[in-house]
N, C-alpha and C positions, 0 to 999 in steps of 0.2 A: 322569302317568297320565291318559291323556283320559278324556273325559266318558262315553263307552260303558263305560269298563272300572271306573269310580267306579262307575256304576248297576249294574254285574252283582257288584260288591263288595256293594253295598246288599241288593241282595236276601239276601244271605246272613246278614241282621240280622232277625230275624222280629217284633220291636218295634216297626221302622221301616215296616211294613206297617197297623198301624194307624192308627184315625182317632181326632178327638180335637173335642172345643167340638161337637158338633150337626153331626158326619159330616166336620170338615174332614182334610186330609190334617196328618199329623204334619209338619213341616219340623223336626226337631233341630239344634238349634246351641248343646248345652250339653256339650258333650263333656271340655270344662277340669274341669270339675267331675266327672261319670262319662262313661265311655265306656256305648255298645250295645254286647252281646254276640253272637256271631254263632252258629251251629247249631251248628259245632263242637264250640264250647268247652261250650254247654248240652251237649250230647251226653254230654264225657268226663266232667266234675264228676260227670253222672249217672251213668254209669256204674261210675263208678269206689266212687261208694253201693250200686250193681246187684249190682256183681262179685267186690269188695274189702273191703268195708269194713271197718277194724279198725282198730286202733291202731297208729301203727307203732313202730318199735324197741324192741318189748317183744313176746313172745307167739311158742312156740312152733308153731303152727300155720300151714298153709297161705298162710290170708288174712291172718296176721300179717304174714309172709314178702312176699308179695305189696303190700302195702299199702309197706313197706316201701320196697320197689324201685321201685312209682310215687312215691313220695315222693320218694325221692332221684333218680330220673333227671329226674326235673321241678326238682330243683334244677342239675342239670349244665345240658340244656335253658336255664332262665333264665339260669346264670350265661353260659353261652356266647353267649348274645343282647348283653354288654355287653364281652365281649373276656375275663371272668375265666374262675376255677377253680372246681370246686364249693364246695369250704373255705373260699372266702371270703366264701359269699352264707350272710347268715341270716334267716329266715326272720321275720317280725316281720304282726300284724295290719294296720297299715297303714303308713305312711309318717311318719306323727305318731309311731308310737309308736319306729319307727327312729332317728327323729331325738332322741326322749329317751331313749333307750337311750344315745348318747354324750356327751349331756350329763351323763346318770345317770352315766356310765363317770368324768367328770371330778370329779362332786359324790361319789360312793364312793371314791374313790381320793385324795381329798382328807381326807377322814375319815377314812380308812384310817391315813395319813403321822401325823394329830394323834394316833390311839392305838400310834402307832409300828411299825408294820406295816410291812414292806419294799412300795413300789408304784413304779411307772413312773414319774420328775419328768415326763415331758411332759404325766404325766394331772393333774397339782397344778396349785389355784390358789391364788393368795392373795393380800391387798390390796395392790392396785399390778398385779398384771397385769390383762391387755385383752383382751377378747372381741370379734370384729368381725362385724357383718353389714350388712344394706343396710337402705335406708328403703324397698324394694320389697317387703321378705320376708311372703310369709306368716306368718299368725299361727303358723302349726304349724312354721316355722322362725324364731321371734323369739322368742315366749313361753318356750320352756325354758332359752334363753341368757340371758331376762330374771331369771327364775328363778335361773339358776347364778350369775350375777352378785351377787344378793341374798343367797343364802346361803356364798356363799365371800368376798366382800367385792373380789371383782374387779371392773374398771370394763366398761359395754356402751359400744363403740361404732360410727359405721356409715359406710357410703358416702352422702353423698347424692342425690338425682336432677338430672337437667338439666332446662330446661325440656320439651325432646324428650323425655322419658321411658326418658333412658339413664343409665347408674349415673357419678356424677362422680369420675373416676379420676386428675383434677388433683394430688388428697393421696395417691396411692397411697404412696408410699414414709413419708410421714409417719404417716400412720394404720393401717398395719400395720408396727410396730416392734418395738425388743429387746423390749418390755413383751406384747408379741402373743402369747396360746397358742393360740388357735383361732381360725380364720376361717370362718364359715357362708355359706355364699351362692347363693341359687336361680340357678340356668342358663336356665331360661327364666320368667319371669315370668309369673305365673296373671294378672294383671290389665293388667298395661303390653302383654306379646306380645314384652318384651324378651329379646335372646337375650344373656345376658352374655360376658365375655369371661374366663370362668372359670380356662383356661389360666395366663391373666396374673397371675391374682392367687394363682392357688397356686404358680406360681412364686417371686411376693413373700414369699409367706407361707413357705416352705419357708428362702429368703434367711436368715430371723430365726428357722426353727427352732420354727415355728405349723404346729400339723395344719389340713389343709382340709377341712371338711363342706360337700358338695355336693348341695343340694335340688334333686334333676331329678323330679320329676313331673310337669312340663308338657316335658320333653324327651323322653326314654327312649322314648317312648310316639310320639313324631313325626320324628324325627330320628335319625340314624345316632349311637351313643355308645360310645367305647371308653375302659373306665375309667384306661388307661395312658397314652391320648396325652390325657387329660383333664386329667391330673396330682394327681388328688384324693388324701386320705387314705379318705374314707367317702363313701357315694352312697347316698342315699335314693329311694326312690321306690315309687310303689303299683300294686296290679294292677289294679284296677277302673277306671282312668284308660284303659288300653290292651288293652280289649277282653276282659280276663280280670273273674275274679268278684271281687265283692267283698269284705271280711273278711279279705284277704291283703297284705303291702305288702316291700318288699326291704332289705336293707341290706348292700351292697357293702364290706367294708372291706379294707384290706392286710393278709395274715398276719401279719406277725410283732407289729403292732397288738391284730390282736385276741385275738392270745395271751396280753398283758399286760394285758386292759382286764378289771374284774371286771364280774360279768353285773349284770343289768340287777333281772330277776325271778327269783326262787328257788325251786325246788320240786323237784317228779320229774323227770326225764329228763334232765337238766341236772347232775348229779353223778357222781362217780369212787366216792367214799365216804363212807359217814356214821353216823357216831356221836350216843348222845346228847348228846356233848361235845362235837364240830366236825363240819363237812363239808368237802370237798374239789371242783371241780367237774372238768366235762368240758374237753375242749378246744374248741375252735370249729370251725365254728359251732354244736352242741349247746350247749354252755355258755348260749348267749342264748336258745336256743327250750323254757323252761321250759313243761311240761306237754303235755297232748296235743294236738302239732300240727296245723293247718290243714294236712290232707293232700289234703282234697277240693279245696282250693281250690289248693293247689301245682298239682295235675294240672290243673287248668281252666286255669291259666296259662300253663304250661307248652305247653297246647294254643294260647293263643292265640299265642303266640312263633314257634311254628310256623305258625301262619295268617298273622300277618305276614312271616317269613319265604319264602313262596311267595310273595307279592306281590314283597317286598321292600321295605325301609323305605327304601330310595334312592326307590324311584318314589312312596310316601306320603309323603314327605319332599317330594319334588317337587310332586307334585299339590295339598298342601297349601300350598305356597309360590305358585302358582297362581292359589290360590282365594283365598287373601289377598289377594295381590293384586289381584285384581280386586272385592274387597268396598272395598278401601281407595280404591281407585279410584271407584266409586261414591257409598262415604259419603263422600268428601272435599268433593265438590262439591254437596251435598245443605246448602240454607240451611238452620242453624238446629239443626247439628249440629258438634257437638266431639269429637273424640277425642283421650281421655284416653290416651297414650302414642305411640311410634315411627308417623308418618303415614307415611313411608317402608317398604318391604316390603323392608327392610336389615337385617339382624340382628336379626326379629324374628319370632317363631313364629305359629301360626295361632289367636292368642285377640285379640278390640278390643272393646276398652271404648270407651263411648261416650257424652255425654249431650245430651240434647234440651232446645236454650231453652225455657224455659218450662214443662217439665214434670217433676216427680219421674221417675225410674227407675222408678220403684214404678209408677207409674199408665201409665208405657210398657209395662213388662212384660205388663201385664195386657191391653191393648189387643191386643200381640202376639199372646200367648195366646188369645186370642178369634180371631184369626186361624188359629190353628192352629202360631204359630213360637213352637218353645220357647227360651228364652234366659235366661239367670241377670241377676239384678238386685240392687244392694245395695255392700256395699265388698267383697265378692269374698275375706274373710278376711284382707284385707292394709289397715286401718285408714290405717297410717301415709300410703300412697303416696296414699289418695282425698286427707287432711289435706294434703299435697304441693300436692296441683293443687285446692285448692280447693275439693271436692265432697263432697256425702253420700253419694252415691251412683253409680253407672252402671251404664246397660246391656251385658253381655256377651254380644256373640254367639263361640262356640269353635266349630271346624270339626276333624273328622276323614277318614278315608280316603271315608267312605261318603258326605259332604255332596258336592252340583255347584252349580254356576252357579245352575241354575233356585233350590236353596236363599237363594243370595243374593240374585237378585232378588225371592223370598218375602218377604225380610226387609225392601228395600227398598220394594217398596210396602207393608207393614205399617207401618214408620215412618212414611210418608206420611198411611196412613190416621187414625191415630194424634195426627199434626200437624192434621190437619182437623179430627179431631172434637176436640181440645181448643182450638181457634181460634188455633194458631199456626203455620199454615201460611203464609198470606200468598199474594197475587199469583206472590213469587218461585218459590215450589215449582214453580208448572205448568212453568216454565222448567228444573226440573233432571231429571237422570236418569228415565227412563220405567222404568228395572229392567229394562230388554230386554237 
């Protein structure tokens, strides 16, 4: 996507029109963490409060009816953005909460087998099996596995990183074994910019007879994704990452899956039948989407699926591969700067970590800021991978469809500025990149 056609995407973001620190212009480059929303999608959310509002699958009237039909066509919309069916996307608050929905699936159905209940063995654990993830994972893809481990007496284990900031696939065949039931593993990396080789390892994991959970919410959002040639069993991921509102997140799984998996949360909506003596639930995806669902924000999604679609996420896919490039290009030769993951623009998405001799993250950020470039600061919710490479911390600059060039050169002399006023610029700096 050239640079003309980035800037008349931008305008279509009414956030990014603002100014910020004492009039300076916004530069966003925190998109890893939330996306801007464009007019669009403001538009349909609202309207759909305007025109619609109700509860859906319940209520005889009109606006029940109605409400309904945006709800569920916003589910078809989504699912068809990732290659599925409508039955098999459910609807879940964020992406965190998708990803303990399966874990929940395996810790219920575990408990389930001890009170003698017929369930699914792929969903049991018990001491001596293996849970596998990475030393890259977000916390909201580690912690609940850490969790299931602890209370089912199953072992956690992980892939670890290279120095390069790519997942080490040497013990593949070793580390996912007969002992394997589930393997979790982010697709693109919130902190590295790593793009995994996802494929590969759910291939492995299928070998031995292990379901695969796949955290794409730094993919879905950037990147062309189809959940069949992906290989997964489950795919996670949130709306407010890719231009949609927030308080929505997705959870892609295989039918006949989540026909067997018990729900997650219990209530209304979510049941066949009910007694004061038992209940029975629904089939899926209703089964998971307990209570009165996020229908305003389905349809804001749904809106945005199609905004990306008009572009086309081959050409944001590209344009963002682009701009990486050329940031990585920049900070690579910039004295006095590290980045924390893939320095190569090879299999890795549009997020760089980064930190500056000499100076906390912290006290960069803020410099930025003062500048007017927004950027994330901190271990970026993945603890383990800063502990990896040695750091408390770093700066993240994340790029999406509406960031250009001139963004990055923002950033680039905002760094610099940054390195002066805390005295650790040096002679070399005047020598590197001018950010033109």
């Amino acid at each position: 996507m050239a640079e003309d056609l980035a800037l008349k995407f931008k305008e279509q973001f009414p956030l990014l029109e603002r100014t910020v620190r004492g009039g300076k212009p916004l530069i966003y480059l925190d998109s890893g963490a939330t996306s801007q929303k464009p007019t669009v999608v403001l538009d349909a959310e609202r309207a759909f409060y305007e025109q619609h509002n109700s509860a859906v699958h319940r209520g005889a009237h009109q606006l029940a009816e109605e409400a309904t039909d945006a709800y569920e066509s916003a589910r078809a919309t989504i699912a068809g953005f990732i290659g599925a069916t409508p039955g098999e996307l459910v609807f879940t608050k964020n992406a965190t909460e998708s990803l303990n929905l399966v874990a929940y699936a395996f810790l219920n159905s575990t408990l389930e087998t001890e009170r003698g209940l017929e369930v699914d063995p792929r969903f049991v654990l018990r001491p001596g099996d293996e849970i596998v993830v990475t030393e890259m994972e977000h916390h909201a893809n580690l912690i609940p596995w850490q969790e299931l481990a602890a209370k089912t007496g199953a072992t956690l284990r992980w892939f670890g990183l290279t120095d390069d900031g790519r997942l080490d696939m040497s013990n593949l065949n070793d580390l996912i074994n007969e002992k394997t039931k589930v393997v979790s593993v982010v697709h693109q990396s919130n902190i590295l910019g790593t793009i995994n080789p996802v494929t590969d390892i759910a291939k492995r994991a299928h070998e031995v007879g292990a379901l695969m959970v796949v955290d794409a919410c730094q993919s879905v959002p950037h990147i062309p994704v189809d959940v069949k040639a992906l290989g997964a069993d489950f795919i996670a991921w949130s709306g407010h990452k890719m231009y949609g509102p927030m308080g929505i997140g997705c959870l892609w799984g295989r039918t006949e899956l989540l026909k067997v998996m018990p729900p997650f949360i219990t209530g209304g909506s979510m049941i066949k039948k009910v007694t004061m003596e038992s209940s029975t639930y629904a089939d899926p995806p209703q089964r998971f989407e307990a209570g009165v669902p996020m229908a305003a924000q389905a349809v804001g999604l749904a809106q945005a699926v199609d905004f990306i679609n008009e572009l086309g996420i081959e050409n944001l896919a590209a344009h963002e591969h682009e701009l990486t490039g050329y940031a990585l290009d920049k900070l690579n030769v910039m004295p006095g700067i590290r980045i924390i993951g893939p320095t190569e623009n090879v299999d890795r998405g549009a997020a760089i970590s980064f930190e500056v001799d000499g100076v906390h993250a912290h006290d960069i950020g803020q410099v930025l800021d003062d500048a007017g470039v927004a950027v994330r600061v901190g271990h970026h919710c993945a603890a383990p991978a800063c502990q990896r490479y040695g750091v408390t911390a770093t700066v993240r600059a994340s790029f999406a469809g509406y960031n250009t060039k001139a963004d990055v050169d923002a950033l680039v002399a905002a760094i610099k500025r940054a390195q002066e006023f805390f005295g650790v610029a040096g002679d070399s700096v005047e020598g590197a990149t001018d950010g033109s």
